[in-house]
C-alpha positions as CSV (number, residue, x, y, z in Angstrom):
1,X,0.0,0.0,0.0
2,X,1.7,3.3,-1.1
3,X,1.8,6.0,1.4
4,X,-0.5,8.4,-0.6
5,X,-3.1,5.4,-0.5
6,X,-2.3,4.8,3.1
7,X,-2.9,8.3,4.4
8,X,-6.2,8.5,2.5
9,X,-7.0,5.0,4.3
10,X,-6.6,6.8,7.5
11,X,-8.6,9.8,6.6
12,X,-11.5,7.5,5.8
13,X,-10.9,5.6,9.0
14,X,-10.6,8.3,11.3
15,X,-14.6,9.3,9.7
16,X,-16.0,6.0,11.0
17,X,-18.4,6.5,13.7
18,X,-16.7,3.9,16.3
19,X,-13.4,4.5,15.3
20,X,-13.0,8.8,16.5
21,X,-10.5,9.5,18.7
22,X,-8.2,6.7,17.8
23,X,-4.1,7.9,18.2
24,X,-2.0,7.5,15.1
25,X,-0.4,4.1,16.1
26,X,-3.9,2.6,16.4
27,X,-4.9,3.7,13.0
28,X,-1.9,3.2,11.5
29,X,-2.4,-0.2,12.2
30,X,-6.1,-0.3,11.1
31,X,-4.9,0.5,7.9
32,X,-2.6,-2.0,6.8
33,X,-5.2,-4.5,7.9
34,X,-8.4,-3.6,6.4
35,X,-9.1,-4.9,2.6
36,X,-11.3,-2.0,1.2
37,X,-14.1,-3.3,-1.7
38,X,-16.1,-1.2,-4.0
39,X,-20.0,-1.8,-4.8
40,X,-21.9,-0.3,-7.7
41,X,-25.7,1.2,-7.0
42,X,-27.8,-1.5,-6.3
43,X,-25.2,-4.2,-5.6
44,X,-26.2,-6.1,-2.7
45,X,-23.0,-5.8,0.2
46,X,-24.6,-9.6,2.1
47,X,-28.1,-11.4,2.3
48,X,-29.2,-13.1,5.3
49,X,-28.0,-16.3,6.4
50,X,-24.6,-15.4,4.8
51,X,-21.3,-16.7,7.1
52,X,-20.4,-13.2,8.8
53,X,-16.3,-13.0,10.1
54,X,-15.6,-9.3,9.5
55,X,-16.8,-6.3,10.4
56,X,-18.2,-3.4,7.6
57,X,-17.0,0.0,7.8
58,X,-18.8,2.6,5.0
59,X,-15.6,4.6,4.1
60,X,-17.8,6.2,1.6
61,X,-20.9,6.2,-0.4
62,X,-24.5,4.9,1.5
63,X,-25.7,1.8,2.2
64,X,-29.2,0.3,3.2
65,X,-30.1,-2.1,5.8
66,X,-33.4,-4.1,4.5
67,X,-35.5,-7.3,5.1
68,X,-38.1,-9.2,3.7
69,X,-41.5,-10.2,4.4
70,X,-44.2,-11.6,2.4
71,X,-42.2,-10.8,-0.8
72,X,-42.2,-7.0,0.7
73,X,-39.1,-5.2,1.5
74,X,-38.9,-3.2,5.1
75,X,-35.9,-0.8,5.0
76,X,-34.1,-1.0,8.5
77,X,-32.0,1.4,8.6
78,X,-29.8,4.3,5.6
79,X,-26.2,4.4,6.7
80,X,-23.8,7.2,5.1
81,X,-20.2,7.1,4.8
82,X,-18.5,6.9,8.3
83,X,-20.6,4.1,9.9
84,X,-20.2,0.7,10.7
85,X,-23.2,-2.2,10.1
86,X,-22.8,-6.0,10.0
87,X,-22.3,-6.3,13.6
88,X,-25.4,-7.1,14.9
89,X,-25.6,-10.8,14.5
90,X,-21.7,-11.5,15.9
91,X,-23.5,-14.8,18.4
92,X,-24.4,-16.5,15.0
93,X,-21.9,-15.4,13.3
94,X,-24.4,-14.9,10.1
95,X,-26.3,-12.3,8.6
96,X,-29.6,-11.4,9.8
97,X,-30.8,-8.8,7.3
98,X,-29.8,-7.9,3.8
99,X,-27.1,-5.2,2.9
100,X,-27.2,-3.3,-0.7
101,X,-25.5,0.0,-1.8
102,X,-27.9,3.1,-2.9
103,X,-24.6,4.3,-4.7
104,X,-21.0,4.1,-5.7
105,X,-19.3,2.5,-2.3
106,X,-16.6,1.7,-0.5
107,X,-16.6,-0.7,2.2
108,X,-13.5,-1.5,4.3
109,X,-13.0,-5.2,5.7
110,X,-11.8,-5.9,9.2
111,X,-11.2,-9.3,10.3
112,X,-13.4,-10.4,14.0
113,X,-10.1,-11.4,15.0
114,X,-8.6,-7.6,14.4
115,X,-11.7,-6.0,15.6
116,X,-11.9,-7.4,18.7
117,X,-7.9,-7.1,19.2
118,X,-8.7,-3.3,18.3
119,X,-11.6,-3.2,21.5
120,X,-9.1,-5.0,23.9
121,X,-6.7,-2.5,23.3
122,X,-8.8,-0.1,23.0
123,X,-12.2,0.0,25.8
124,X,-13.7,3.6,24.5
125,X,-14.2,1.1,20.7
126,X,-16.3,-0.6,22.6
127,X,-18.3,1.9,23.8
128,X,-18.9,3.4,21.5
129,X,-19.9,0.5,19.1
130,X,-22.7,0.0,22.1
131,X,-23.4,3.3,21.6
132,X,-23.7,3.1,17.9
133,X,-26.1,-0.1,18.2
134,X,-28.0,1.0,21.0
135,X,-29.2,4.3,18.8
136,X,-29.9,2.2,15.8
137,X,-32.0,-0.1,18.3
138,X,-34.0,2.6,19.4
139,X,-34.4,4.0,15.9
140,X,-36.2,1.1,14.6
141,X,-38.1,0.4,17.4
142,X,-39.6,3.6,17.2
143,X,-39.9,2.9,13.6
144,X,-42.0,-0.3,14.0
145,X,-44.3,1.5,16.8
146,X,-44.9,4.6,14.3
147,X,-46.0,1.5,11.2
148,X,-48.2,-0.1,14.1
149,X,-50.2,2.9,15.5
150,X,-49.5,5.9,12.8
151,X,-51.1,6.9,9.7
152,X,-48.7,7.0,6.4
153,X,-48.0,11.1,6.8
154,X,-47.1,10.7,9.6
155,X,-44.6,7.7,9.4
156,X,-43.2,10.2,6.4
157,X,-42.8,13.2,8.5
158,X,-41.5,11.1,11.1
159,X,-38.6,9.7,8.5
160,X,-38.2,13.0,7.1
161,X,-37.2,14.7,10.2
162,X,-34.6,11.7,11.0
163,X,-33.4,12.4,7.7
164,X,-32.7,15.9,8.4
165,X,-31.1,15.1,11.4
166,X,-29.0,13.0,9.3
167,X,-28.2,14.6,6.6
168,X,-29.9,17.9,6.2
169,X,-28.1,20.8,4.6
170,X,-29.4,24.2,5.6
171,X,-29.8,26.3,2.5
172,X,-29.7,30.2,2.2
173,X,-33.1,30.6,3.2
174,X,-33.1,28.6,6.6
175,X,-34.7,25.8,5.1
176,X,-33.8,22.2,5.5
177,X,-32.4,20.6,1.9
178,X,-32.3,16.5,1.7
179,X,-30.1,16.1,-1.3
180,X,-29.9,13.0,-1.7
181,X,-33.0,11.6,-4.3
182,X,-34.8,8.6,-2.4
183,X,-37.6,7.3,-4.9
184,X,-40.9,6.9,-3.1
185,X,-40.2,3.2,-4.2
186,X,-37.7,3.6,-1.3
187,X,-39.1,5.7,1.0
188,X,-42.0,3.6,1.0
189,X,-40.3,0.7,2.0
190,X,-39.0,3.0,4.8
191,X,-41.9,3.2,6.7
192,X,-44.1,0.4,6.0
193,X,-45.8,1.5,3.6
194,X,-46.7,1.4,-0.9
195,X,-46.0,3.2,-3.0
196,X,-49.2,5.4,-4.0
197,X,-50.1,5.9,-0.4
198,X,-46.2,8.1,0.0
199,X,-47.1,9.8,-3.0
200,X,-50.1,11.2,-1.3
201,X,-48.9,11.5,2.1
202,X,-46.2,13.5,0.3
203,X,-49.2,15.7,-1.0
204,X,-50.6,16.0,2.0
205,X,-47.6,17.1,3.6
206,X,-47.1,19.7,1.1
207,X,-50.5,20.9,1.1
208,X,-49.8,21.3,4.8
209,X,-47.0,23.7,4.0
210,X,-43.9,21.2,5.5
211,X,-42.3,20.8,2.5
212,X,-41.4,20.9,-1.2
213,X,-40.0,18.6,-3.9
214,X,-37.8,19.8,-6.3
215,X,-36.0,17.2,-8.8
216,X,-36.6,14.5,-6.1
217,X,-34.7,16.6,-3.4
218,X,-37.2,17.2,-0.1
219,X,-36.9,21.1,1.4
220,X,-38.4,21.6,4.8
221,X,-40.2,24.8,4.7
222,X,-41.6,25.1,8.0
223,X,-40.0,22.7,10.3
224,X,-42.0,23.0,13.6
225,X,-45.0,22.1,11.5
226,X,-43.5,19.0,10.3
227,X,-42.9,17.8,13.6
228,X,-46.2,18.2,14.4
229,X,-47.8,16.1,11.4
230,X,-44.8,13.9,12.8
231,X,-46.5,13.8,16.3
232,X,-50.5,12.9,15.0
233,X,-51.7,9.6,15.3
234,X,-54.8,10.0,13.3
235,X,-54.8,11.3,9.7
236,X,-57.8,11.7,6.7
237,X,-59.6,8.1,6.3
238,X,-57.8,8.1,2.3
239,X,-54.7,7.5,4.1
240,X,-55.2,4.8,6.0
241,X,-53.5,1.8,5.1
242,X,-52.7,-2.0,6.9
243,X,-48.3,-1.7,6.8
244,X,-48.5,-5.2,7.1
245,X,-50.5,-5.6,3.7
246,X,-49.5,-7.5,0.2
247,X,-46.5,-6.0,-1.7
248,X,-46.1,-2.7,-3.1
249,X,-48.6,-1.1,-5.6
């Protein structure tokens, strides 16, 4: 590994969510240890039931988290560059979800065998992969109680907002800019819900005054109302919808 190729190894490194704080020698050693891949858009990264002995760190690009049911596809979790995923399942040792890139990625490679040399040496790793899983956790369980006892705008407003949170951009006007262009395809399997029933929360949501679409980019316009559609259980009877019903329209 040259050392230009090295030091931009580190760089990426030093991004990843678990991995802050780490001294020189510690990344240093990372580095020459981690076997980097790249995935095309819509390559899958693992399926379920797939033999699991390293750990994935998103150096770049994004990455969604998914399952299956009924032929239907629940979206877990969106992870950007600087996180790490395919840890969850480390009693089995296998996969308990599927893993695809939403663009150009790069994943780095760590052995179980490094990793878990890295959190001996290293306790704050640790706690802060605990950290990391025990926010995700909470994410999707909130996620699964908002497809149980919320209507679809309000599952989107609730995704939206996490999305900001995420990866908002504030733009000149003091709005809040989502740049990157999820397909209500995507969104929809998000939150539980098809296809034509985003479209119209999306409406709805506009009609509110929450937000606008521009070239598949979301802007929130008026953020304290979004949160508040976020917030409502109950929502026009042409939006109701079972989450747990056949595949998308």
């Amino acid at each position: 590994m040259s050392q230009r190729n090295s030091a931009d190894r580190i760089k990426l490194l030093s991004e990843v969510d678990v991995l802050e704080g780490l001294g020189t020698e510690e990344m240093n050693w990372l580095a020459q240890r981690i076997l980097e891949r790249d995935f095309r858009s819509g390559d899958i990264v693992y399926v379920p039931g797939d033999t699991s002995e390293v750990v994935f760190l998103l150096l770049t690009g994004r990455v969604r988290l998914y399952g299956m049911s009924a032929e239907r596809e629940l979206t877990f979790e969106v992870l950007l560059g600087g996180s790490m995923f395919g840890l969850a399942s480390l009693a089995e040792r296998t996969q308990a979800e599927y893993a695809q890139a939403l663009e150009p990625s790069r994943v780095g490679l760590l052995s179980l065998h490094d990793f878990w040399r890295l959190v001996g040496r290293n306790p704050e790793v640790n706690a802060r992969v605990i950290g990391v899983l025990g926010e995700r956790l909470r994410r999707n369980r909130s996620r699964m109680k908002d497809i149980a006892l919320r209507e679809v705008p309000a599952r989107l407003a609730s995704l939206i907002l996490d999305l900001v949170e995420g990866e908002g951009i504030v733009t000149r006007e003091g709005h809040y800019a989502i740049h990157t262009p999820y397909t209500h395809e995507q969104i929809a399997a998000m939150i539980g819900a098809k296809r034509v029933a985003v479209t119209k929360a999306f409406r709805n949501l506009q009609e509110a005054g929450c937000l606008r679409r521009s070239r598949r980019q979301i802007y929130v316009v008026d953020l304290a109302t979004l949160q508040r559609c976020a917030l409502a259980l109950n929502a026009p009877s042409n939006f109701r919808e079972d989450p747990f019903s056949a595949a998308h329209e």
